[in-house]
C-alpha positions as CSV (number, residue, x, y, z in Angstrom):
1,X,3.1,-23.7,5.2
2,X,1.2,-22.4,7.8
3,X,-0.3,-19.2,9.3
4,X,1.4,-19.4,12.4
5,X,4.8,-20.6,10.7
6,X,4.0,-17.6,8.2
7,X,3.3,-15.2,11.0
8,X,6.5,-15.8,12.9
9,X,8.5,-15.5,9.4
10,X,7.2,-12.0,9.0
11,X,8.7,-11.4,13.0
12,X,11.8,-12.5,12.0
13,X,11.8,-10.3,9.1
14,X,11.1,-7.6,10.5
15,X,13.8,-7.9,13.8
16,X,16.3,-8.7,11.4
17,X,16.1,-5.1,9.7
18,X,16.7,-3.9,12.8
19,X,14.6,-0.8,12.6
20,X,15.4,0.7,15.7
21,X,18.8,2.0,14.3
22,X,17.2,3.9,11.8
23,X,18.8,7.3,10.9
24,X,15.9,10.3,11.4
25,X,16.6,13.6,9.5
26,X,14.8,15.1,12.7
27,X,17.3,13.6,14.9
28,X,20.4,15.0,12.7
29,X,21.2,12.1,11.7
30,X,21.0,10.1,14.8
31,X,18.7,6.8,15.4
32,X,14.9,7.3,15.4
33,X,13.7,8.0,18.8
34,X,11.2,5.5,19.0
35,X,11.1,1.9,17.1
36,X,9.2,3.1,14.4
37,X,5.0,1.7,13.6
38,X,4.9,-1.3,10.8
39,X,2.2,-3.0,10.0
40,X,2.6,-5.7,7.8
41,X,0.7,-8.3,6.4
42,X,1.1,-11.4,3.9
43,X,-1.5,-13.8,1.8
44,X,-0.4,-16.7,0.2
45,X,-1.4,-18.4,-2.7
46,X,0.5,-21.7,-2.8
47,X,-0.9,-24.4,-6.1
48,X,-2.9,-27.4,-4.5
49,X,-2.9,-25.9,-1.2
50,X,-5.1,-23.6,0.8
51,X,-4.5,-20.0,1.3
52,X,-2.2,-18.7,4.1
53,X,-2.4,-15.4,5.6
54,X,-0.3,-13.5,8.7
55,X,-0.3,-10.0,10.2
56,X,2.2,-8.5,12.2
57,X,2.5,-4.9,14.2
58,X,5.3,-3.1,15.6
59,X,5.0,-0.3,17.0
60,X,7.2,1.8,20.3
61,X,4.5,0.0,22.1
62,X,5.6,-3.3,20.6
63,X,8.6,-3.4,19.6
64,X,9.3,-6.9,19.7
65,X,6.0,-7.2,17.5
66,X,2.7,-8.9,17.7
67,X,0.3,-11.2,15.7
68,X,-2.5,-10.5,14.8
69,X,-5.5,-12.9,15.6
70,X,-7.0,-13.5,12.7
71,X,-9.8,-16.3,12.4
72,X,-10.0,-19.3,10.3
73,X,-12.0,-17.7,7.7
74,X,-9.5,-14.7,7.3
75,X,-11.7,-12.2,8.8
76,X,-10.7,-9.3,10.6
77,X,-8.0,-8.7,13.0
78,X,-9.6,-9.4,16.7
79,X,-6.8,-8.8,19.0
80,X,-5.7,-5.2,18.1
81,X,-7.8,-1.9,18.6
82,X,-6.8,0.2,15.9
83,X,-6.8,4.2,16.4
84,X,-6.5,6.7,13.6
85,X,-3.5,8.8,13.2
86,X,-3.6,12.4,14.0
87,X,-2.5,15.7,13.1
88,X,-2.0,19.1,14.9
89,X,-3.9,22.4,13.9
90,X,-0.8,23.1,12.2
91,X,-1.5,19.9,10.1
92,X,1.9,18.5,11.4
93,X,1.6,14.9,12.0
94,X,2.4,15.0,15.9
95,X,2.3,11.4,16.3
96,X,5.4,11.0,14.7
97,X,8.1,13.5,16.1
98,X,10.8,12.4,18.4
99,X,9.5,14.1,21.4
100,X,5.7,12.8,21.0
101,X,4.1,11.4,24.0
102,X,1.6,9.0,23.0
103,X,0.5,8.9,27.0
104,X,-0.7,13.0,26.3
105,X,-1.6,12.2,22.5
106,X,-5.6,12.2,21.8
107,X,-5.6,9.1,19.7
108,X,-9.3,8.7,18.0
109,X,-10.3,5.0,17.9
110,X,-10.2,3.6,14.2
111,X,-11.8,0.2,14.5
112,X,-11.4,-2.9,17.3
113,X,-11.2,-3.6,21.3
114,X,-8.2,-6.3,20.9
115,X,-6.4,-5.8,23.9
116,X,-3.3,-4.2,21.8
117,X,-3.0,-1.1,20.6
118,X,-2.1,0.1,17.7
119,X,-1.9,3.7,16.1
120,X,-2.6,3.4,12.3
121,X,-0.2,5.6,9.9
122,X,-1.8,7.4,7.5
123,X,-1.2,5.5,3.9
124,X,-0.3,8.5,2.1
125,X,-0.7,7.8,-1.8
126,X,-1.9,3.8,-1.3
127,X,-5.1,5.6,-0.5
128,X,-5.7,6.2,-4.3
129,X,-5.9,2.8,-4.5
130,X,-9.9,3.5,-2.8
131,X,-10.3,5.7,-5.0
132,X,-9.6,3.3,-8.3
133,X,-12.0,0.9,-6.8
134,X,-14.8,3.7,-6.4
135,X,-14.2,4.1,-10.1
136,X,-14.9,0.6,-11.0
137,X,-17.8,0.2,-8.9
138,X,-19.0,3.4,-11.0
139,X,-18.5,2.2,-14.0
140,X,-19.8,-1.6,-12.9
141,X,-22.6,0.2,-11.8
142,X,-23.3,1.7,-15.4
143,X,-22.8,5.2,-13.7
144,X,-20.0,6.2,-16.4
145,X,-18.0,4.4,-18.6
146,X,-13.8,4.6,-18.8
147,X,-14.3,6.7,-22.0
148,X,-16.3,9.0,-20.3
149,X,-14.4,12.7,-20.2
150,X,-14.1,14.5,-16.8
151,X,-13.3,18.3,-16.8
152,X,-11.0,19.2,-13.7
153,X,-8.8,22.4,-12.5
154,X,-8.9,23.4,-16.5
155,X,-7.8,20.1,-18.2
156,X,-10.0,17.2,-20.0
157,X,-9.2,13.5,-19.8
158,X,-11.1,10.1,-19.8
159,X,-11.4,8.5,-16.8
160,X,-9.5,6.0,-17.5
161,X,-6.7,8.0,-18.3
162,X,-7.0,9.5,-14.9
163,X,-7.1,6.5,-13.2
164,X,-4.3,5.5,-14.6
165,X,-2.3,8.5,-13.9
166,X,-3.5,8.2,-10.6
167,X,-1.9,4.6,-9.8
168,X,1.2,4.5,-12.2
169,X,2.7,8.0,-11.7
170,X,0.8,9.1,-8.0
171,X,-0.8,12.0,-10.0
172,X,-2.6,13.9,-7.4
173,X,-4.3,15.9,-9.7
174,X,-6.2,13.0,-11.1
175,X,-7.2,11.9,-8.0
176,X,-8.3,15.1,-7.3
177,X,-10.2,14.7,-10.7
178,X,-11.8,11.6,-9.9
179,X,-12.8,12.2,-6.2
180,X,-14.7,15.1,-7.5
181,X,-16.1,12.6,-9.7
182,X,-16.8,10.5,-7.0
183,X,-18.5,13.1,-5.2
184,X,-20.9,14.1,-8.3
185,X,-21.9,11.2,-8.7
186,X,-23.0,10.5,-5.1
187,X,-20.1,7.5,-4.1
188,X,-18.4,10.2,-1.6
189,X,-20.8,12.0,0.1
190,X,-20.2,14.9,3.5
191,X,-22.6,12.7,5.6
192,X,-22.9,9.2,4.3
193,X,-19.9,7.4,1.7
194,X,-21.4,5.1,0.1
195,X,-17.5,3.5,-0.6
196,X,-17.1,3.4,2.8
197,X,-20.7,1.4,3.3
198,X,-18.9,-1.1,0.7
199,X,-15.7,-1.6,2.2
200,X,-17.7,-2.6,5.3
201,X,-20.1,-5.0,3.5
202,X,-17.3,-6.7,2.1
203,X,-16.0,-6.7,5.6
204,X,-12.8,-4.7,5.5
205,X,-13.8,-2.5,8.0
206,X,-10.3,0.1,8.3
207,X,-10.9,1.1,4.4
208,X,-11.8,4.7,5.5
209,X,-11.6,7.9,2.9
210,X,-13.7,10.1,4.9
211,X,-13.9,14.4,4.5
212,X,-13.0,14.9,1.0
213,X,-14.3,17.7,-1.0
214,X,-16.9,18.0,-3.3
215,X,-14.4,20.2,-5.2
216,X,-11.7,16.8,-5.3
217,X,-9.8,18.1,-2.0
218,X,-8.3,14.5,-0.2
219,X,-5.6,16.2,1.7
220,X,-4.8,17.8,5.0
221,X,-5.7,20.7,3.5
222,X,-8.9,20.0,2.4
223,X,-9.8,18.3,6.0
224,X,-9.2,14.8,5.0
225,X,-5.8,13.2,4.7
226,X,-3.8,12.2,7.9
227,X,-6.4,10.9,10.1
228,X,-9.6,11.0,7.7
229,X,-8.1,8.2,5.0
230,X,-7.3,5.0,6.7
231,X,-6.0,1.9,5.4
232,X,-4.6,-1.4,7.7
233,X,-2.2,-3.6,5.9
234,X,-3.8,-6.9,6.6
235,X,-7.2,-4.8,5.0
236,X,-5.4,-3.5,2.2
237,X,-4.3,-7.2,1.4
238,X,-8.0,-8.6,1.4
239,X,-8.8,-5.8,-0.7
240,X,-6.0,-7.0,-3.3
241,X,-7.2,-10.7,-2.9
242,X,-10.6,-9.3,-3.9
243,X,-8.9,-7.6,-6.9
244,X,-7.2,-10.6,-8.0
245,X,-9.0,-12.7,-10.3
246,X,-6.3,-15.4,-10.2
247,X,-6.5,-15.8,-5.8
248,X,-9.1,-18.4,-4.4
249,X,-12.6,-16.9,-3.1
250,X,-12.5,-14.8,-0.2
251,X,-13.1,-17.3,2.9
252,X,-14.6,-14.5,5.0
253,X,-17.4,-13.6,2.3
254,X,-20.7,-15.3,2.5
255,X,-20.7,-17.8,-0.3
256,X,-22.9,-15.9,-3.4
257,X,-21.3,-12.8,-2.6
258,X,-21.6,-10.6,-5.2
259,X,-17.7,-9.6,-6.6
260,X,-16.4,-6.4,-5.3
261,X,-15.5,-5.3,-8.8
262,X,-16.4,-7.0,-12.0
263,X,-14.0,-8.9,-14.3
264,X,-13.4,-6.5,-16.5
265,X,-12.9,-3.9,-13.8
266,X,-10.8,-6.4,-12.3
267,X,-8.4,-6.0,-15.5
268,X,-8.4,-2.6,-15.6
269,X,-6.9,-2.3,-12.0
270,X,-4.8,-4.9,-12.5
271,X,-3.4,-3.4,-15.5
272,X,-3.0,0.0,-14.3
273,X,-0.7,-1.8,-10.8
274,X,1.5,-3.8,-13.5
275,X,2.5,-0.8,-15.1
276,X,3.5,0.6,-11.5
277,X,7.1,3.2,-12.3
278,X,7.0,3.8,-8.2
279,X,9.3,0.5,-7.4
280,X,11.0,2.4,-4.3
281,X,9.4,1.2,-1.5
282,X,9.4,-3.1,-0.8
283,X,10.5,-3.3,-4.4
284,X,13.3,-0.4,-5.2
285,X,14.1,-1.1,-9.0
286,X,13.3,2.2,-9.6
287,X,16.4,2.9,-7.5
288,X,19.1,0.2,-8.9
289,X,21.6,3.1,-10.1
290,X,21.1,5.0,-6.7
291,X,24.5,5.0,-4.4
292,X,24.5,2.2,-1.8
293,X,21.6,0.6,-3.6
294,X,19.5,-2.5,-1.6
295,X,17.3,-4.3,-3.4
296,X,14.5,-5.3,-2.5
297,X,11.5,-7.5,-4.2
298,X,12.8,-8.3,-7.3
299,X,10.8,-6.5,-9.5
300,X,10.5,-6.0,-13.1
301,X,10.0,-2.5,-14.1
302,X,7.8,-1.9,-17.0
303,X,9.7,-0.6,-20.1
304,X,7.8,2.6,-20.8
305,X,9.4,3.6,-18.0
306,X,12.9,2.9,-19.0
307,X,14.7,5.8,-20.8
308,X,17.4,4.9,-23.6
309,X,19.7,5.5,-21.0
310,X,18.7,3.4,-18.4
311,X,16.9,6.0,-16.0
312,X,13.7,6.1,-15.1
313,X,11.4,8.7,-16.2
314,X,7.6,9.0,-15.2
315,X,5.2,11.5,-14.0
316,X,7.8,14.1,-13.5
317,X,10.2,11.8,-11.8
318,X,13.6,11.1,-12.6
319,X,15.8,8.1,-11.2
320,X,19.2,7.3,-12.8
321,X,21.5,5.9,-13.5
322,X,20.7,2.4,-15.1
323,X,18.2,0.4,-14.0
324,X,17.8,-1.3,-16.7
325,X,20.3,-4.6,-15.9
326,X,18.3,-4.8,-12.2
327,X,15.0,-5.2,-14.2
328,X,16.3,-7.6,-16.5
329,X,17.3,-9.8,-13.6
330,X,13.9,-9.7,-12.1
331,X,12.2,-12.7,-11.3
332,X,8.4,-11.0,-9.6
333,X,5.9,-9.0,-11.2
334,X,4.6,-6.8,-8.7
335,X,1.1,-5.2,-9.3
336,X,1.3,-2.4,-6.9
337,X,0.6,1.0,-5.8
338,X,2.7,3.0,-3.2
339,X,2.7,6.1,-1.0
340,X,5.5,8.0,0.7
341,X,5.5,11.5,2.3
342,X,8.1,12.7,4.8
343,X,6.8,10.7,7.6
344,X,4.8,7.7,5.6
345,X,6.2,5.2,3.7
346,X,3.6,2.4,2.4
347,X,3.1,-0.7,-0.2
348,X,0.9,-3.1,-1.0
349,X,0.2,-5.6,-4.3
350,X,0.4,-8.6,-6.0
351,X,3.5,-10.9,-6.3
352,X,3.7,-13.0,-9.1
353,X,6.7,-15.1,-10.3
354,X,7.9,-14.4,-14.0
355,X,10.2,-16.6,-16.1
356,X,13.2,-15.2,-18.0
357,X,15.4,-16.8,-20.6
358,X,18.4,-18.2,-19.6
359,X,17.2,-17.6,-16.4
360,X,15.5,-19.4,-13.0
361,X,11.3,-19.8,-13.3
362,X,9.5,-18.2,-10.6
363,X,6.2,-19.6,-9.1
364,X,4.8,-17.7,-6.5
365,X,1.7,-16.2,-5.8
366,X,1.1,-13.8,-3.1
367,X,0.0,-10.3,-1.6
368,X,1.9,-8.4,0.5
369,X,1.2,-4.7,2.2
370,X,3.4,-2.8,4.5
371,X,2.0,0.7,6.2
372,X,4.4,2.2,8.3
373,X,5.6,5.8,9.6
374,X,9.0,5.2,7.7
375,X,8.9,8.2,5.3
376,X,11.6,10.7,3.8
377,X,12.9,11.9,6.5
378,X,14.3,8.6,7.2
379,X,15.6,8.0,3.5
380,X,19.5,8.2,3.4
381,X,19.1,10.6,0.1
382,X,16.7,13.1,-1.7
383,X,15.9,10.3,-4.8
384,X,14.3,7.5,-2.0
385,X,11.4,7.2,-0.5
386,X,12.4,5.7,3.1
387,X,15.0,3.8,4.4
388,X,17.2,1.1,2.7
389,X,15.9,-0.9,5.4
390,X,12.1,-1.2,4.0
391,X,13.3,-3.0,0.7
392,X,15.3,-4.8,2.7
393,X,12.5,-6.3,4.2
394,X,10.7,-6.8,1.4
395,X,13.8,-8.9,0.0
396,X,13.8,-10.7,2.9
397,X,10.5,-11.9,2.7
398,X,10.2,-13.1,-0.6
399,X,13.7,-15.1,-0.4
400,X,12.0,-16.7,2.9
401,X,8.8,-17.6,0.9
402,X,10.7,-18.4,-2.0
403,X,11.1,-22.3,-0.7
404,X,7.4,-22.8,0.4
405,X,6.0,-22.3,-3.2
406,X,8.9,-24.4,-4.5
């Protein structure tokens, strides 16, 4: 296994979905208009063997794809210069319609001067995943405690109860909850984040959640969302490596770098991603009863999830039919956290291999995240998130991996 070998995997993946056919909901129907922004990237993990890492962009500017550059210490991207996403006065997000013209389209820069460009989707809901980290760093900090209670929009609740609302079931709310927190407390500030100054320290420099509200607004509507929170996929993948307590040391940290999070925070997160009920993105058990079903990583699906009659119940959601014979025939746990809107779809976790009796052993270790601009309006029915073609490629992956870890 190597990067580059990794890297031209991920290429392959990816051309073999063939996005470009991709029905859009804008379009009637018809294919997208342009080959649609993905940014993916992959860490691996493999026993007696370094790490391996690759990031790949597609984009209507590259639709073939490129690879990222990415040094031998697995430091940032050099060859790409990221700009943010955008959103008109309307707050429509412009960049994405069939008739944009990204040669008219004022594009702010995000972060780079790579020769490539790339504009950045908006991560929808993977944001919270910021926000969980701001939490821990609180709490590591000795600036509350997960029992502490947190009053918000007329309701009570620790806040580790909102935190895990926040990453299990998408519960804006709590994140509204706990960015107010976050706020209060001085993390998230109008002129200086100090969650922002950490993301850079640790050297994940397109971790942006930028213009939230003191009162817990993250969205459009509150000035932030599309084009204020910012997350790259291979950022969002060094930020899970530096969440995973079982993945070798960061190789682009200073040696005697301080942990991100502590161990015990470490374990919170962790625990609150396994318990994941959103599997409809790279993983889609969630969807398993759902006509013309594709799976994609296969991923176990906690049981508190699982109704007695096989659907899938969580945080207001309902997915049926049965889904319970697709998670008993999975073979990953995938500690994730997703977001989807109508023109976002994105993904990112940890992959671990699970044993199951009667059944094949899995060993496997890696982490995986996916932004792209595939949201519902590409999904071929009201109960998904995206397109067939995104678990798909998340399938895809894992069965090309699957020989390299053995």
């Amino acid at each position: 296994m190597t990067h580059d070998k990794l890297a031209h995997l991920l290429l392959a993946a990816v051309r073999a979905q063939r996005f470009e056919l991709t029905a859009d909901a804008m379009q009637g129907g018809a294919p997208i208009a342009h080959f649609p922004s993905i940014d993916l990237a992959v860490a691996a993990f493999p026993r007696h063997a370094p790490p391996v890492w690759a990031n790949v962009l597609f984009s209507r500017e590259h639709p073939l794809g490129v690879i990222a550059d990415i040094g031998s210490d697995g430091g940032p991207v050099r060859n790409i210069r990221f700009d943010a996403d955008v959103r008109d006065e309307q707050q429509r997000s412009v960049a994405w319609w069939p008739d944009s013209d990204w040669q008219r389209l004022h594009v702010p820069p995000l972060w780079g001067d790579g020769p490539h460009r790339f504009v950045a989707p908006y991560p929808a809901s993977l944001a919270k995943l910021l926000v969980a980290v701001g939490v821990a760093r609180l709490v590591d900090q000795q600036g509350a405690s997960w029992a502490d209670e947190v009053e918000h929009a007329g309701e009570v609740r620790s806040i580790a109860q909102l935190g895990e609302e926040m990453i299990t079931v998408s519960g804006n709310n709590a994140t509204s909850a706990l960015v107010a927190l976050l706020h209060k407390s001085g993390v998230l500030g109008t002129t200086r984040d100090r969650l922002h100054d950490a993301f850079a320290l640790y050297g994940l420099p397109t971790l942006r959640f930028e213009n939230t509200r003191p009162d817990g607004g993250w969205g459009n509507a509150a000035g932030a969302g599309v084009g204020q929170l910012q997350m790259t996929a291979w950022d969002s993948a060094r930020l899970l490596w530096l969440l995973d307590a079982d993945a070798p040391p960061a190789p682009w940290l200073a040696p005697g770098t301080p942990p991100l999070v502590s161990r015990d925070s470490q374990r919170q997160l962790r625990q609150w991603l396994e318990a994941q009920a959103l599997h409809e993105v790279l993983s889609s058990t969630a969807l398993a009863g759902e006509p013309g079903w594709v799976a994609g990583l296969p991923a176990q699906l906690p049981a508190r999830w699982i109704d007695a009659d096989g659907a899938v119940v969580a945080g207001g959601y309902r997915f049926e039919p049965d889904v319970r014979q697709a998670s008993e025939r999975a073979t990953l746990r995938f500690a994730h956290k997703t977001g989807t809107t109508e023109n976002y779809a994105s993904d990112a976790g940890i992959v671990r291999g699970i044993s199951r009796p009667g059944g094949p052993a899995r060993s496997c270790h890696y982490v995986i995240a996916l932004t792209s601009n595939l949201g519902t309006r590409y999904a071929p029915s009201a109960h998904c998130a995206t397109t067939w073609r995104v678990p798909a490629l998340g399938r895809t992956i894992d069965a090309a991996l699957m020989p390299w870890f053995g």
